[in-house]
Structure formats: C-alpha cells, structure tokens
C-alpha positions in Angstrom: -16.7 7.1 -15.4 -19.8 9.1 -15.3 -22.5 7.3 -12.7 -19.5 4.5 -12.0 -18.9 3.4 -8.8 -15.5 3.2 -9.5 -12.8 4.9 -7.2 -9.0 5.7 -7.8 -6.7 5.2 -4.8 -4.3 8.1 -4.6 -2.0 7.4 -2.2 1.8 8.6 -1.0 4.9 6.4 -0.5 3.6 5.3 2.8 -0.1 4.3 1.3 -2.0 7.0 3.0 -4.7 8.0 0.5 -4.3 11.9 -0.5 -7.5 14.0 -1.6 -5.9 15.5 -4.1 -3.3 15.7 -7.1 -2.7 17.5 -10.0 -0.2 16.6 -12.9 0.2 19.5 -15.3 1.6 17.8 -18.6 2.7 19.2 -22.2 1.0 17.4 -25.0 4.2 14.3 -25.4 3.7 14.2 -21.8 0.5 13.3 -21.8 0.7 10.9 -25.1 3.7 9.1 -22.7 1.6 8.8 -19.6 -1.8 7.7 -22.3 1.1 5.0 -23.7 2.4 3.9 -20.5 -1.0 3.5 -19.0 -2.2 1.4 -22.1 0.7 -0.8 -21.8 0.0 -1.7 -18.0 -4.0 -2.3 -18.9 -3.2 -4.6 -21.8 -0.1 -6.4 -19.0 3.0 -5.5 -21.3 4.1 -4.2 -17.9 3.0 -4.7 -14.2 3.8 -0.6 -13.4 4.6 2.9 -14.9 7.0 5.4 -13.5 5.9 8.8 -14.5 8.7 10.8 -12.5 10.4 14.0 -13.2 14.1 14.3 -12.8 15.5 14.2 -9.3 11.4 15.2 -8.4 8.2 13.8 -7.4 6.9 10.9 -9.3 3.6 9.1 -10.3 3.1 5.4 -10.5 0.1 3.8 -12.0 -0.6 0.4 -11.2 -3.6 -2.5 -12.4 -4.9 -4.2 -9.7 -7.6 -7.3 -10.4 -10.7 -7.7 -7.8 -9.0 -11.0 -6.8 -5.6 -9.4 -6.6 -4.4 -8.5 -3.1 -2.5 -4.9 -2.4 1.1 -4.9 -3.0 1.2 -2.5 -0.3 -0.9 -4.8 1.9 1.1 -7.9 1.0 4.4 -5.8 2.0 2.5 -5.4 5.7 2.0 -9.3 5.5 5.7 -10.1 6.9 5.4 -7.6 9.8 2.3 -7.5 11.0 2.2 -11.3 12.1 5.6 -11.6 13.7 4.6 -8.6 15.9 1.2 -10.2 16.7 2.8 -13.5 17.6 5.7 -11.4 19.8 2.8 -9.1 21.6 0.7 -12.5 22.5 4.3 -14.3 23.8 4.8 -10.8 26.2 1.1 -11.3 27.1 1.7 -14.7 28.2 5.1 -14.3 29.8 3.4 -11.0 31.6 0.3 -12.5 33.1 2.7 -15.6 34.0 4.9 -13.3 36.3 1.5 -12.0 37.9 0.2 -15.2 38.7 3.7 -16.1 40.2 3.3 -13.2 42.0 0.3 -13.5 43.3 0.3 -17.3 44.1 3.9 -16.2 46.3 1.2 -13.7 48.3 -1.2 -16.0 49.4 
C-alpha cells in the first residue's frame, strides 16, 4: 500500500474507530488469518472471525465502493423512527404554546 490512498477502518463493537491494534500471531496463526482473509476477498464468505477463546476477537470484513456499512445500515431502523417521534413532540410542543398563547390574548 505504499503511496495508496487507501485506509483501514479499525473500529470496536460500537464502530468507534481505534488508532491502534496489534495482533501478535504464531506462524499457523497467521497462515489462518492469510486463508481466512483470502476467502472473504475472493466472496467464499461475507466475514472472518479471528477470536481467541472466551477473549477478544478480530473480524475482517470486504466492503465494495457501492456497498453501504453494515454498521450504518443497522443505524438505518433507529435513527428515522426517532427523527419522525422528535418532529411529532415538536409539533405537539409548539401546538400547546400557541394554545397558550392565543388563551392570553
């Protein structure tokens, strides 16, 4: 990747990038990871979980330019529900006020 623009996302469960990570691997570990890696590039399978035992794990994933985020699309379901329910309180809200205000005058 020398003089590529080309960037790995490192990220934790929660997709909050990290700015660092070391794996420390024996030589099988390594060939496993090489293997499992290969398999995801040439789409034999969509992810790889690289975990140890009971412990922290890695997962490598290929993402296309035209592909959207898994992570992202997970947000999709959530974030426009609670648009929709802040812009009904909004309504509701500045409803009350102008009842309010129009029982003032």
């Amino acid at each position: 990747m020398d003089g590529d623009d080309r960037r790995v996302k490192i990220e934790d469960r929660e997709g909050r990038s990290l700015e660092e990570a070391t794996l420390t691997l024996d030589d099988e570990e390594i060939i496993d990871l090489l293997q499992g890696v290969a398999d995801v590039v040439e789409g034999k399978r969509e992810h790889l979980h690289f975990s140890q035992l009971g412990g922290p794990q890695l997962v490598v994933r290929h993402v296309s330019g035209s592909e959207p985020d898994p992570l992202g699309r997970q947000m999709d379901w959530w974030v426009g529900p609670l648009i929709l329910l802040g812009a009904v309180l909004v309504i509701v809200g500045l409803a009350n006020v102008v009842g309010w205000v129009a029982g003032l005058l």
